[in-house]
SESE-785418 format. One record per residue (C-alpha): x, z, y; residue in one letter; residue number from 1. Coordinates in nm, 2 decimals. Example, Ala and Ser with C-alpha at 12.3 -4.5 7.8 and 13.67 -1.06 7.14 Angstrom:
<pt><xx>1.23</xx><zz>0.78</zz><yy>-0.45</yy><res>a</res><n>1</n></pt>
<pt><xx>1.37</xx><zz>0.71</zz><yy>-0.11</yy><res>s</res><n>2</n></pt>
***
This chain:
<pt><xx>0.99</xx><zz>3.77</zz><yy>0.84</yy><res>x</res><n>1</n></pt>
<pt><xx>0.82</xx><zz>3.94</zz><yy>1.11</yy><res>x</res><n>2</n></pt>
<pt><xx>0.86</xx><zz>3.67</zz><yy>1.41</yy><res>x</res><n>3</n></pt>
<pt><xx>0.70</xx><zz>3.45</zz><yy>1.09</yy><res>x</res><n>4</n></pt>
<pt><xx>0.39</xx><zz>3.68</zz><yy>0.97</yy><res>x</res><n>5</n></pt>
<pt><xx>0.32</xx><zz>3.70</zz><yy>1.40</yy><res>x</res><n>6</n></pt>
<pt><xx>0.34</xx><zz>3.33</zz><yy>1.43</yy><res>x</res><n>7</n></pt>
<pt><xx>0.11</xx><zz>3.26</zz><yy>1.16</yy><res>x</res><n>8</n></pt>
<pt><xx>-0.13</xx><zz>3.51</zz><yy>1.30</yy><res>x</res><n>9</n></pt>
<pt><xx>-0.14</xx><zz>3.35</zz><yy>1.66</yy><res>x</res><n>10</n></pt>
<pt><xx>-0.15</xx><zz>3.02</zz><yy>1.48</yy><res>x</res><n>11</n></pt>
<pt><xx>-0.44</xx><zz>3.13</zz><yy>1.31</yy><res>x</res><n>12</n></pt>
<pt><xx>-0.60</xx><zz>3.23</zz><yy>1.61</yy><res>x</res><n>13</n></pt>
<pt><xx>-0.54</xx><zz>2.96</zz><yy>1.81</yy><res>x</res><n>14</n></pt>
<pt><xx>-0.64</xx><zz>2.64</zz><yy>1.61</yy><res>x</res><n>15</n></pt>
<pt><xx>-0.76</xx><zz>2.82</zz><yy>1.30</yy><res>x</res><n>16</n></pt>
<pt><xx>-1.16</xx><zz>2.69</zz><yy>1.42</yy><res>x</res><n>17</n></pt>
<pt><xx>-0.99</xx><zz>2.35</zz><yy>1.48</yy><res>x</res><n>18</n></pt>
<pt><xx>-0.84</xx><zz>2.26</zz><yy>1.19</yy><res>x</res><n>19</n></pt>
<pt><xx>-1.18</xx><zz>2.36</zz><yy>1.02</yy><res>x</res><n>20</n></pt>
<pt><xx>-1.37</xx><zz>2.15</zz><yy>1.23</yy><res>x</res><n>21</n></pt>
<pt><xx>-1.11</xx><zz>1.87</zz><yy>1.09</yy><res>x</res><n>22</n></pt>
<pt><xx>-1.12</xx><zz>1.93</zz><yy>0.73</yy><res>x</res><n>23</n></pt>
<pt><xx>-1.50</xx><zz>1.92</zz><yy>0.76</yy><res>x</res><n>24</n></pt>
<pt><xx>-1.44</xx><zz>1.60</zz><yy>0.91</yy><res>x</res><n>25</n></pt>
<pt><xx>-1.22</xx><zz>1.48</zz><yy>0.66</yy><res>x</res><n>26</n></pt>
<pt><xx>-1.52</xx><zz>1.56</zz><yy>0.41</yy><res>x</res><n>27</n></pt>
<pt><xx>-1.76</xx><zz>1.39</zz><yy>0.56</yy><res>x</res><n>28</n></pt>
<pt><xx>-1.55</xx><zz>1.08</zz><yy>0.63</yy><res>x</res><n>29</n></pt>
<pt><xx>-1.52</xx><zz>1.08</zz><yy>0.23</yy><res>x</res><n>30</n></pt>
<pt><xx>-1.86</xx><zz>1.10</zz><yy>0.20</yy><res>x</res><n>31</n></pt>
<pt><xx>-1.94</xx><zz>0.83</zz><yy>0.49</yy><res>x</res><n>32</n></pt>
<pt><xx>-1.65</xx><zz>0.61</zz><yy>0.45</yy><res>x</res><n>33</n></pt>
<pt><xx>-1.51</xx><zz>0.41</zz><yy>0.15</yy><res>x</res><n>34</n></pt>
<pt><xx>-1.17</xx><zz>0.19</zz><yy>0.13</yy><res>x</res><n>35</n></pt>
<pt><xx>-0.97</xx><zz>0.13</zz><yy>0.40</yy><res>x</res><n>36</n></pt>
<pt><xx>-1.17</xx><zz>0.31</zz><yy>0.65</yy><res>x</res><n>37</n></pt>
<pt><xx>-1.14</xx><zz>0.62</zz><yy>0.46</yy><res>x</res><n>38</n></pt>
<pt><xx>-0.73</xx><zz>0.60</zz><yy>0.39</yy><res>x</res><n>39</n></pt>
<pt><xx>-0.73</xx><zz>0.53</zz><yy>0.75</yy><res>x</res><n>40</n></pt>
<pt><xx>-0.99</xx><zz>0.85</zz><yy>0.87</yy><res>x</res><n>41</n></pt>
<pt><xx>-0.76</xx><zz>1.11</zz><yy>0.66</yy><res>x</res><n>42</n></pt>
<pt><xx>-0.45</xx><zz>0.98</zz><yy>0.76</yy><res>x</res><n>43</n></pt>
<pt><xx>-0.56</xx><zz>1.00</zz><yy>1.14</yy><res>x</res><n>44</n></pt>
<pt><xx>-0.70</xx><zz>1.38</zz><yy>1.11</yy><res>x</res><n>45</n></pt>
<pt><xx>-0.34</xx><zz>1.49</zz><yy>0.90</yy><res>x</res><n>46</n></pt>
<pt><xx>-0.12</xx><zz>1.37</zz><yy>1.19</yy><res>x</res><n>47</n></pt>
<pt><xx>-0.44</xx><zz>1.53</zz><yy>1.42</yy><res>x</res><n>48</n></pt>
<pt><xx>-0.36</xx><zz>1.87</zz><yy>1.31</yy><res>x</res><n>49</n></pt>
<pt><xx>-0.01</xx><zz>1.80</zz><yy>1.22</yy><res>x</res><n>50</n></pt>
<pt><xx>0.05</xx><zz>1.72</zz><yy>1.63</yy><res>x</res><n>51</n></pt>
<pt><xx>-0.23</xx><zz>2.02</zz><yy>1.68</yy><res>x</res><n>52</n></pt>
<pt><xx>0.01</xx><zz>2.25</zz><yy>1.45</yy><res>x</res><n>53</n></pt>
<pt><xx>0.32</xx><zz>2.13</zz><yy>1.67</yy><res>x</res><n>54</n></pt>
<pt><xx>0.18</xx><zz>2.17</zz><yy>2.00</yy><res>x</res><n>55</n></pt>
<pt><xx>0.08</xx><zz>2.52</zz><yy>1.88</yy><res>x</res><n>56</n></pt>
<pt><xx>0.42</xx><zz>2.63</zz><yy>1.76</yy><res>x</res><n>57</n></pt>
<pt><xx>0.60</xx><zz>2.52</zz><yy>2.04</yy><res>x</res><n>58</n></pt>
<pt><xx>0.35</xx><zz>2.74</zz><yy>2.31</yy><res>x</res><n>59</n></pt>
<pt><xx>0.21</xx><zz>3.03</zz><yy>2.15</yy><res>x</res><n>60</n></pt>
<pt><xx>0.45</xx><zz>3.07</zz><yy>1.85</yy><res>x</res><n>61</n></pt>
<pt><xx>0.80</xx><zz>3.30</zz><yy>1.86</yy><res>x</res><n>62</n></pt>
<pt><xx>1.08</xx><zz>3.07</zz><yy>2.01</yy><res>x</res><n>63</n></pt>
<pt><xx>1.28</xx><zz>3.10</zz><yy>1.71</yy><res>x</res><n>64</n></pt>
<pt><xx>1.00</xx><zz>2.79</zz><yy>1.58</yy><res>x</res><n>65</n></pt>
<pt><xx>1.04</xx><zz>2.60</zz><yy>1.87</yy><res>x</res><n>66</n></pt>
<pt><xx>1.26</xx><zz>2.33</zz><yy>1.71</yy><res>x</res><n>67</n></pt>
<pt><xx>1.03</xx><zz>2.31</zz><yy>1.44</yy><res>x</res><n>68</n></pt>
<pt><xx>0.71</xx><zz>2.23</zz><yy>1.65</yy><res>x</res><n>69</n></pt>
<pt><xx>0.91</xx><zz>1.97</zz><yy>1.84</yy><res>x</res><n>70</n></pt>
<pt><xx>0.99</xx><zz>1.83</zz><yy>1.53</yy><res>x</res><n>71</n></pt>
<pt><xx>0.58</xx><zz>1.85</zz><yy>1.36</yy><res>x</res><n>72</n></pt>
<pt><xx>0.51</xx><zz>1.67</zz><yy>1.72</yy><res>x</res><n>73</n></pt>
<pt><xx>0.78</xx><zz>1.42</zz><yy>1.70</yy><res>x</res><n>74</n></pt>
<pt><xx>0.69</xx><zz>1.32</zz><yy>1.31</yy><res>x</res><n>75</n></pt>
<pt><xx>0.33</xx><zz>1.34</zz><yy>1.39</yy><res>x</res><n>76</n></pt>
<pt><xx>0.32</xx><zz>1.08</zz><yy>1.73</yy><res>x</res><n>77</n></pt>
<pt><xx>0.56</xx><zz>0.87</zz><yy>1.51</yy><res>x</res><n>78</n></pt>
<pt><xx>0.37</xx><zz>0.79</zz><yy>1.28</yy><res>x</res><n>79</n></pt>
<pt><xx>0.05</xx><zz>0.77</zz><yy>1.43</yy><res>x</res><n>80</n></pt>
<pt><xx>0.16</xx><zz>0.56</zz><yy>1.75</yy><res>x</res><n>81</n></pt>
<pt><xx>0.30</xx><zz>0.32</zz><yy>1.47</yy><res>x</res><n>82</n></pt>
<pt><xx>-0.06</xx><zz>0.27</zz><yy>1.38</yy><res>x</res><n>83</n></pt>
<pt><xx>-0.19</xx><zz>0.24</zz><yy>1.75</yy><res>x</res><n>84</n></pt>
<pt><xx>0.04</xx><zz>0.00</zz><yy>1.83</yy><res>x</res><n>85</n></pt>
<pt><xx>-0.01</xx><zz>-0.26</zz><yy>1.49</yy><res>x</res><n>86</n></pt>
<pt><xx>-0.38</xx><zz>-0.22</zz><yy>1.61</yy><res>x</res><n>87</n></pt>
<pt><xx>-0.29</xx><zz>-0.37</zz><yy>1.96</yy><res>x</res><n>88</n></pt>
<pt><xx>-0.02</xx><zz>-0.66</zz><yy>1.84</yy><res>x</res><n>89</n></pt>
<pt><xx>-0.16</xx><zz>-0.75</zz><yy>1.50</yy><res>x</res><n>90</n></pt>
<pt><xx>-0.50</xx><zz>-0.58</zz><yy>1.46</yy><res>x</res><n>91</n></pt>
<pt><xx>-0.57</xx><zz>-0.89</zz><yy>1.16</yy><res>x</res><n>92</n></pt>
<pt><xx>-0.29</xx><zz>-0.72</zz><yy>0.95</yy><res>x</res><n>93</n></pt>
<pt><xx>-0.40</xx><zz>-0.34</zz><yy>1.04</yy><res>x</res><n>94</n></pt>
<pt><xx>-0.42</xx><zz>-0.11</zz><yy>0.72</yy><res>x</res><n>95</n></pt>
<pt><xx>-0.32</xx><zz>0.21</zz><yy>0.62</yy><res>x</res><n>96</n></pt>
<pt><xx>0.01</xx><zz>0.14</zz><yy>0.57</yy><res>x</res><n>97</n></pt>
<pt><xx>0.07</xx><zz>0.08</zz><yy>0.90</yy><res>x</res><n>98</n></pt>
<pt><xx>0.08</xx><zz>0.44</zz><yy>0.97</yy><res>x</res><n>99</n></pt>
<pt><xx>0.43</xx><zz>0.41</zz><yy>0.77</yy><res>x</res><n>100</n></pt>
<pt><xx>0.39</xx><zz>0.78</zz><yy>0.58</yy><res>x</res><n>101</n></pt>
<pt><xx>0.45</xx><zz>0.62</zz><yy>0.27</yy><res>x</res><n>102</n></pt>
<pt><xx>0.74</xx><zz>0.39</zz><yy>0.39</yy><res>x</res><n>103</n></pt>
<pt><xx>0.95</xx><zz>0.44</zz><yy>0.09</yy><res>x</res><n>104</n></pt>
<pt><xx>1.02</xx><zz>0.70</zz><yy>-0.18</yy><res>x</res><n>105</n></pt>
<pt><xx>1.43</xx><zz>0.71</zz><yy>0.01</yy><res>x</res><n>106</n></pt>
<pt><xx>1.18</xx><zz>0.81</zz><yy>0.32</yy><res>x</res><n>107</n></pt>
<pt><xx>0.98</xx><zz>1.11</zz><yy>0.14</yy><res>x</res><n>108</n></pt>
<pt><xx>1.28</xx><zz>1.26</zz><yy>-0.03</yy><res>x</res><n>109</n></pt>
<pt><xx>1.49</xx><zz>1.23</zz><yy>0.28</yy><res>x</res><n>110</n></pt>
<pt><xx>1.25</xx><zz>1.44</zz><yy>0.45</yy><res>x</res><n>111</n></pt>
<pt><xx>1.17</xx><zz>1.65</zz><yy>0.19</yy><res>x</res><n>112</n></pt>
<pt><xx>1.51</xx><zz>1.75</zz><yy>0.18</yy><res>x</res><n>113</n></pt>
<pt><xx>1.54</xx><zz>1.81</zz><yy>0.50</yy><res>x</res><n>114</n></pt>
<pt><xx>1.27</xx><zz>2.04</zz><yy>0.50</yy><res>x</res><n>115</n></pt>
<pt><xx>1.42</xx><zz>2.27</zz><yy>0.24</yy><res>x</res><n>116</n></pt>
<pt><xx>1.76</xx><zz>2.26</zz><yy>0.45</yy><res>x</res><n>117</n></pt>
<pt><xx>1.54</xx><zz>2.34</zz><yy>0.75</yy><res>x</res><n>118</n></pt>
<pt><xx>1.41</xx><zz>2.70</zz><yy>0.58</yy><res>x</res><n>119</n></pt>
<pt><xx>1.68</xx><zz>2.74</zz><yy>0.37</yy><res>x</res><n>120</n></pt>
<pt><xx>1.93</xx><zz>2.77</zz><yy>0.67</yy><res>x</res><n>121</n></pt>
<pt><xx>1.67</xx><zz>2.97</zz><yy>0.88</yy><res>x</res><n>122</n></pt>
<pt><xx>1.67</xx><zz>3.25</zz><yy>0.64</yy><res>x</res><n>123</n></pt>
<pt><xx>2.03</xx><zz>3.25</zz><yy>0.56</yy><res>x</res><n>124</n></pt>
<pt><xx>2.17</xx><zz>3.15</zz><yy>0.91</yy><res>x</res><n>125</n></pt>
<pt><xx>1.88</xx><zz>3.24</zz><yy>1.13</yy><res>x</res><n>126</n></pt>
<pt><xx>2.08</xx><zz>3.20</zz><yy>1.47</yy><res>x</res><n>127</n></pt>
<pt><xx>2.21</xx><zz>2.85</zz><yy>1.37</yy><res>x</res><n>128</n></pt>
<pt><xx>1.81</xx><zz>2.73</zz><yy>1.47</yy><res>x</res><n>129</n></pt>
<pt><xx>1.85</xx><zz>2.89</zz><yy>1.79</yy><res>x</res><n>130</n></pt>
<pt><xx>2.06</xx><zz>2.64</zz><yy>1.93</yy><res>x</res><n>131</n></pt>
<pt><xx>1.81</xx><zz>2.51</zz><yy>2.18</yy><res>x</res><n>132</n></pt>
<pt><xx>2.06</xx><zz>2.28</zz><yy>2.36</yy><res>x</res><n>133</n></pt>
<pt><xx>2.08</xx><zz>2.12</zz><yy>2.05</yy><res>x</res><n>134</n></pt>
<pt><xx>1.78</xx><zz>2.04</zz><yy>1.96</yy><res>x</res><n>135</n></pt>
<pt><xx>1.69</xx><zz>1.93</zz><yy>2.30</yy><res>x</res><n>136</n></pt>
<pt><xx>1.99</xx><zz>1.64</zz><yy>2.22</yy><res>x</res><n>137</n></pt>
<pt><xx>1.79</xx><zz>1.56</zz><yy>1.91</yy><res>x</res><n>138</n></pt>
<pt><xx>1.42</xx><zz>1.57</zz><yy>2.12</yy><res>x</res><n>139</n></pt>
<pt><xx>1.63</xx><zz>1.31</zz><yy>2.41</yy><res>x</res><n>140</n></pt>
<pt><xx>1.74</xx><zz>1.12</zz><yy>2.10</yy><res>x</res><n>141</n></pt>
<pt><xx>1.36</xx><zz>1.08</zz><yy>1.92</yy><res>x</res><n>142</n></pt>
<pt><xx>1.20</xx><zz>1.00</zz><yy>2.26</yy><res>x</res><n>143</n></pt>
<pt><xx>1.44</xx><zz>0.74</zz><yy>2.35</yy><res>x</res><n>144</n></pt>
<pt><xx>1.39</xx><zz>0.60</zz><yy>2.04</yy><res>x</res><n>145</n></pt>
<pt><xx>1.03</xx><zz>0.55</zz><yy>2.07</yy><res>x</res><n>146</n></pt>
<pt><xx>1.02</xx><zz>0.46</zz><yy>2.36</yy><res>x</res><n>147</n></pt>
<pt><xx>1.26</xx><zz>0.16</zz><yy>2.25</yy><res>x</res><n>148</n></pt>
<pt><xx>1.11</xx><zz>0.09</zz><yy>1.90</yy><res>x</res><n>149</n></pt>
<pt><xx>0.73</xx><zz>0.06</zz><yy>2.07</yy><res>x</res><n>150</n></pt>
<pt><xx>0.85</xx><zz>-0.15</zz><yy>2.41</yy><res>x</res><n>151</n></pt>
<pt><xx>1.00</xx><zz>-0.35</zz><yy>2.12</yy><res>x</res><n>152</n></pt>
<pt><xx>0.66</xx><zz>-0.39</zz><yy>1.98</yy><res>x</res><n>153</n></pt>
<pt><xx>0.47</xx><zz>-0.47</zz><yy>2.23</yy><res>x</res><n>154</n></pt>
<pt><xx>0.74</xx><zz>-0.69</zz><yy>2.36</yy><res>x</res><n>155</n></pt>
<pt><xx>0.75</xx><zz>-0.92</zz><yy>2.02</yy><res>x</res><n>156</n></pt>
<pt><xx>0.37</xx><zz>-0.86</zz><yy>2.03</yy><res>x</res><n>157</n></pt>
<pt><xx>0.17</xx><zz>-1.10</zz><yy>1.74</yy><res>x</res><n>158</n></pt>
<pt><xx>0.58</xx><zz>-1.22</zz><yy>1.64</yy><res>x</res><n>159</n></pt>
<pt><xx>0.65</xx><zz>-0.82</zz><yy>1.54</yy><res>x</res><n>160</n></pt>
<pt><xx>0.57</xx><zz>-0.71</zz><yy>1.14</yy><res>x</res><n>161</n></pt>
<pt><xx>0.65</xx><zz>-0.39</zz><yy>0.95</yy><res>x</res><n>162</n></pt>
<pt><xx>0.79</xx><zz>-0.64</zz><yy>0.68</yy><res>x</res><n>163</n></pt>
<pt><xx>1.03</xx><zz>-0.93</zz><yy>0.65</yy><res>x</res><n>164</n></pt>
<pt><xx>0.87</xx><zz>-1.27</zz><yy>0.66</yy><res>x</res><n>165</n></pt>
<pt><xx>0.92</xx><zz>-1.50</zz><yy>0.41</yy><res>x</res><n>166</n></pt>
<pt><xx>0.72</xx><zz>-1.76</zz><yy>0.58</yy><res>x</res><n>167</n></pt>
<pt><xx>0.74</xx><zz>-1.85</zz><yy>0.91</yy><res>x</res><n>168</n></pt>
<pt><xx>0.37</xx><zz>-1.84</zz><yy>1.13</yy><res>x</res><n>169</n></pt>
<pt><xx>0.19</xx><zz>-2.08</zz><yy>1.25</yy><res>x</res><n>170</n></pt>
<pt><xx>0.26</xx><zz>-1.88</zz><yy>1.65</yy><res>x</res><n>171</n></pt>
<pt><xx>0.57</xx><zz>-1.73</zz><yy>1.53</yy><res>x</res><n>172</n></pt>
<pt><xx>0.80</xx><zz>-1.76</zz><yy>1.80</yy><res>x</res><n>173</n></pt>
<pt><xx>1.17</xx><zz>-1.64</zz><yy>1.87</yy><res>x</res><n>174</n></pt>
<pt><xx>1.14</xx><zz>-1.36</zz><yy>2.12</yy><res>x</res><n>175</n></pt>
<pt><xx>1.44</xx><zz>-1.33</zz><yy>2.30</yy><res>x</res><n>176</n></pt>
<pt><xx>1.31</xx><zz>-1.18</zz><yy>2.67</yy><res>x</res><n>177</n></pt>
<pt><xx>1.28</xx><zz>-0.84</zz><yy>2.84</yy><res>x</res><n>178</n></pt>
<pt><xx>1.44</xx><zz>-0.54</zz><yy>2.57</yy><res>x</res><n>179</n></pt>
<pt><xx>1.49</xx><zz>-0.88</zz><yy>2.32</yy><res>x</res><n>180</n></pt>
<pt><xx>1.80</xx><zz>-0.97</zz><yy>2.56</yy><res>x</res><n>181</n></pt>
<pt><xx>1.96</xx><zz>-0.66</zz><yy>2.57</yy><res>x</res><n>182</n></pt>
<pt><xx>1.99</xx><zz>-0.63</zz><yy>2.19</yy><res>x</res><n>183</n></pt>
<pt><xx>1.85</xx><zz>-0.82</zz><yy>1.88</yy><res>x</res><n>184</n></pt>
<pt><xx>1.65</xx><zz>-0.57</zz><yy>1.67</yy><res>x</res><n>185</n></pt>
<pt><xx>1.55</xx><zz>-0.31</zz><yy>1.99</yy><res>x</res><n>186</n></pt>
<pt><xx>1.25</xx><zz>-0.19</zz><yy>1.72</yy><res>x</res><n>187</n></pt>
<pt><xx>1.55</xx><zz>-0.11</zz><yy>1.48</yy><res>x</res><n>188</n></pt>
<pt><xx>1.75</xx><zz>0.05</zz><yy>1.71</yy><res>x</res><n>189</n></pt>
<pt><xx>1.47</xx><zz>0.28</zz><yy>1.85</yy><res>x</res><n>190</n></pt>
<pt><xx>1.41</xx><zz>0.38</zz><yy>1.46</yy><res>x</res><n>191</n></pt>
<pt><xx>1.80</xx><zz>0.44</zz><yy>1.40</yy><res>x</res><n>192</n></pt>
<pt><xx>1.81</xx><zz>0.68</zz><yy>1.67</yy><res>x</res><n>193</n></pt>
<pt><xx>1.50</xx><zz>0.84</zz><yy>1.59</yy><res>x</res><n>194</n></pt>
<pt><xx>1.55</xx><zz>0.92</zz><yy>1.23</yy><res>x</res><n>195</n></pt>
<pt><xx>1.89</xx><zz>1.07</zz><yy>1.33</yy><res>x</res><n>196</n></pt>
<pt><xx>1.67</xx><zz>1.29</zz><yy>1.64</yy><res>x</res><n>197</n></pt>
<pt><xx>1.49</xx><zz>1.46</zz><yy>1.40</yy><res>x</res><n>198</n></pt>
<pt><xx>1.77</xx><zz>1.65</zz><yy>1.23</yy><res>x</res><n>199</n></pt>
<pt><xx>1.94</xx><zz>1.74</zz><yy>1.52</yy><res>x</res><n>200</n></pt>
<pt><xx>1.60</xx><zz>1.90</zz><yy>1.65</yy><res>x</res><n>201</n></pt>
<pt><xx>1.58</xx><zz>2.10</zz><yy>1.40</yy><res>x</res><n>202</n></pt>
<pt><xx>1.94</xx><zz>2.16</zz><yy>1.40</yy><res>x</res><n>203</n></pt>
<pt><xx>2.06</xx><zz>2.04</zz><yy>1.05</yy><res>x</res><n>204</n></pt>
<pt><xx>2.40</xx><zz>1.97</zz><yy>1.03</yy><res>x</res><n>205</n></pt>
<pt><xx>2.37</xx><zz>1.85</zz><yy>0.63</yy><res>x</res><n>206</n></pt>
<pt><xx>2.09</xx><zz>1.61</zz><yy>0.68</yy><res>x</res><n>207</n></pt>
<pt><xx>2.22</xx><zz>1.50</zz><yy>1.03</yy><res>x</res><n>208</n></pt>
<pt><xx>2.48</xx><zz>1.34</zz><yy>0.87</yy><res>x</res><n>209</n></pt>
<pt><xx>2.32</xx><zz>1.23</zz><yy>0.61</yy><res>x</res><n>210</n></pt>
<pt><xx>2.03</xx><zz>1.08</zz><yy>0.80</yy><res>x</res><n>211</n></pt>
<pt><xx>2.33</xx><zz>0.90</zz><yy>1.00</yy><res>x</res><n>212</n></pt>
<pt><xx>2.53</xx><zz>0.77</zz><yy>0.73</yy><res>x</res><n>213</n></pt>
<pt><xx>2.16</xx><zz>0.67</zz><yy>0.53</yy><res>x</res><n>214</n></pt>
<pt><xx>2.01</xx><zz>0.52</zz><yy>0.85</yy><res>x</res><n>215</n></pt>
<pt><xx>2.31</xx><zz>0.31</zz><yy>0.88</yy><res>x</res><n>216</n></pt>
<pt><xx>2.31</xx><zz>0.18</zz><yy>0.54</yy><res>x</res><n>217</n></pt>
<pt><xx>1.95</xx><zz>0.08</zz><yy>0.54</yy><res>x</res><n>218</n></pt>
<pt><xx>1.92</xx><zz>-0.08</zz><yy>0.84</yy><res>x</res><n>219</n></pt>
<pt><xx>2.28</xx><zz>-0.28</zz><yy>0.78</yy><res>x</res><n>220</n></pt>
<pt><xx>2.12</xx><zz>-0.47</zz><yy>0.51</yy><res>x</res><n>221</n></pt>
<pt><xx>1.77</xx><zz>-0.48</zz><yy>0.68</yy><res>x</res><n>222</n></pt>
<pt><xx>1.90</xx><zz>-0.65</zz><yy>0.98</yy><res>x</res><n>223</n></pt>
<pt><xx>2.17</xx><zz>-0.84</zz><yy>0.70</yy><res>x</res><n>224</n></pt>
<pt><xx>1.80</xx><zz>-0.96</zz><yy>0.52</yy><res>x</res><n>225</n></pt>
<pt><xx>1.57</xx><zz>-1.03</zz><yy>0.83</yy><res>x</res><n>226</n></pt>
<pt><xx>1.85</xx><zz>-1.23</zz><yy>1.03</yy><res>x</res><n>227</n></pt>
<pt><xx>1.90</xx><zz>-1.47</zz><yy>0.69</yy><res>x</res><n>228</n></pt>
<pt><xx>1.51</xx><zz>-1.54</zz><yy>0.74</yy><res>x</res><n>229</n></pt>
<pt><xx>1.55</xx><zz>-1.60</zz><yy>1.13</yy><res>x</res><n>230</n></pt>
<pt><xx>1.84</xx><zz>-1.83</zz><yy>1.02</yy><res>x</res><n>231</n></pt>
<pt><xx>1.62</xx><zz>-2.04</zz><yy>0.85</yy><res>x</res><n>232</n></pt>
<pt><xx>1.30</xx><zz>-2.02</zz><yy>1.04</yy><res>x</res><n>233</n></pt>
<pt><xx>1.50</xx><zz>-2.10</zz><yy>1.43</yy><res>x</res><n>234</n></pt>
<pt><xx>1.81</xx><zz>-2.30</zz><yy>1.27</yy><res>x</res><n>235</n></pt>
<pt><xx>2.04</xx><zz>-2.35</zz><yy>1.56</yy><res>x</res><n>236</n></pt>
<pt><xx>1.86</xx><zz>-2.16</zz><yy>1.83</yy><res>x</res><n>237</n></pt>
<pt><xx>1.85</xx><zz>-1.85</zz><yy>1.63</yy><res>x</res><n>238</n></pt>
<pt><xx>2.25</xx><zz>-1.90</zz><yy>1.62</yy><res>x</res><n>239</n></pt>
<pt><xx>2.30</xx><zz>-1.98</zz><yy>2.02</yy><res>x</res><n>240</n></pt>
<pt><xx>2.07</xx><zz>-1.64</zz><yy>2.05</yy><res>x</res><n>241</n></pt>
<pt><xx>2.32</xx><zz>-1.44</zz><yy>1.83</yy><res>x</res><n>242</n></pt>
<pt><xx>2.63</xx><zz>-1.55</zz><yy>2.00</yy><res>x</res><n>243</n></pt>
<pt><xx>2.50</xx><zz>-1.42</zz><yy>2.33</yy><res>x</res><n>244</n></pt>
<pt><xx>2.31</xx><zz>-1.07</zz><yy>2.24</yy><res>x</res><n>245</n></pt>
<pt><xx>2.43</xx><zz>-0.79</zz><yy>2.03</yy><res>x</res><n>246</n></pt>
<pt><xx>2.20</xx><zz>-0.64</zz><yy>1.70</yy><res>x</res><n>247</n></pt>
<pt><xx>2.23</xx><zz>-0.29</zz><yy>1.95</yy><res>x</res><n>248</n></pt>
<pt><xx>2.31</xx><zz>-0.12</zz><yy>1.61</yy><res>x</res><n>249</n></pt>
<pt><xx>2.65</xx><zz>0.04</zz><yy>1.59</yy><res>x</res><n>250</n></pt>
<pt><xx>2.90</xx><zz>-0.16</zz><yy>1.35</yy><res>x</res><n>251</n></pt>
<pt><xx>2.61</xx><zz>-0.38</zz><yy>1.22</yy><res>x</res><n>252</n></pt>
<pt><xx>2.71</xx><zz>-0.74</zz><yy>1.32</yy><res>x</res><n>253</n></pt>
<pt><xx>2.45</xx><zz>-0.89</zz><yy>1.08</yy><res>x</res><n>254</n></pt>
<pt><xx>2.42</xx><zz>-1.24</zz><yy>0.91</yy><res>x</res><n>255</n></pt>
<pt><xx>2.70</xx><zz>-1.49</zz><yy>1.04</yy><res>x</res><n>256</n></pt>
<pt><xx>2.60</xx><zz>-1.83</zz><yy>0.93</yy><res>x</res><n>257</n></pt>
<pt><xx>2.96</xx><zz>-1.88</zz><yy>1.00</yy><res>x</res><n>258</n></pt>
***
């Protein structure tokens, strides 16, 4: 309790004017701005002080919250590079759900629960969060991660979507070069190790497994879903392209026309 009353005091000294300075902006951009520009203002300032709150906790705050600013950080440049990035490949289809905070209901209880695992453990099991070697796994785990999901972006470029096509584009194309030859669904793959990152930063064992055995499930019948589209948008190319390359996801073969 006392390494948590001093961190809140230097946190309060040390981006207490900030996150004012934001909230005011958040107020006027309510006042100024009206639709989409204003779901996309407030979401941009929460993951401002969200990575402003992280960044804080890792340097000034007591190193028993050092997981848990990596972790603020992590969730915070998540979700807003998934935003930057739409803007760059598909800036025609750019709204506020692209930032992706509202992905599912699964999504917000799954890291809901989490979070009450997080502070549960830390006051029961404080040294079990101390376990810096771990959570360093976990930070390895979430920057490879993006670092795969958004070269996967970029790669795909105008051919990448948040959701599953039912119609095939005009310029949709089957992208099969650069991180697209290594595996089939690189921007899957980079999320799958991402989501299962985050636990182990903050050095959950419940939720790590969970997030693992969840992960895989939703993404077995995402790919399952997506390759039946690509099946029928690329025919026989689509097949020739999945006999040579892999999905990248472990024990997830995907659709076999066959």
């Amino acid at each position: 309790m006392t390494y948590l009353l001093r961190s809140v005091r230097v946190f309060q000294k040390q981006i207490g004017s900030g996150a004012v300075f934001r909230v005011i902006g958040c107020l006027l951009s309510r006042i100024c701005c009206q639709g989409q520009i204003y779901e996309i203002v407030w979401r941009s300032i929460l993951l401002g002080i969200g990575q402003a709150l992280g960044i804080t906790i890792t340097s000034c705050c007591s190193t028993n919250y050092l997981s848990l600013g990596w972790y603020i950080s992590v969730m915070s440049f998540f979700h807003f590079s998934e935003f930057v990035v739409t803007s760059i490949i598909r800036p025609q289809n750019l709204t506020s759900e692209s930032f992706l905070l509202n992905h599912s209901k699964a999504y917000g209880i799954a890291a809901l629960v989490s979070w009450i695992e997080y502070w549960t453990e830390l006051w029961i099991f404080p040294g079990l969060k101390n376990s810096y070697w771990i959570s360093g796994i976990g930070l390895f785990l979430c920057i490879g991660g993006e670092i795969v999901r958004k070269t996967a972006m970029l790669t795909a470029f105008h051919n990448f979507d948040h959701l599953i096509r039912t119609q095939r584009e005009e310029h949709h194309q089957l992208v099969t070069g650069g991180i697209y030859s290594l595996c089939r669904h690189p921007s899957y793959v980079g999320w799958f190790y991402w989501s299962i990152g985050t636990q182990i930063i903050l050095c959950n064992p419940l939720c790590s497994v969970a997030y693992l055995i969840a992960s895989w499930k939703f993404f077995n019948e995402r790919v399952f879903e997506e390759e039946v589209t690509l099946l029928h948008f690329f025919g026989k190319e689509y097949v020739a392209y999945q006999s040579k390359v892999p999905t990248g996801l472990p024990f997830i073969h995907g659709h076999n026309i066959n």
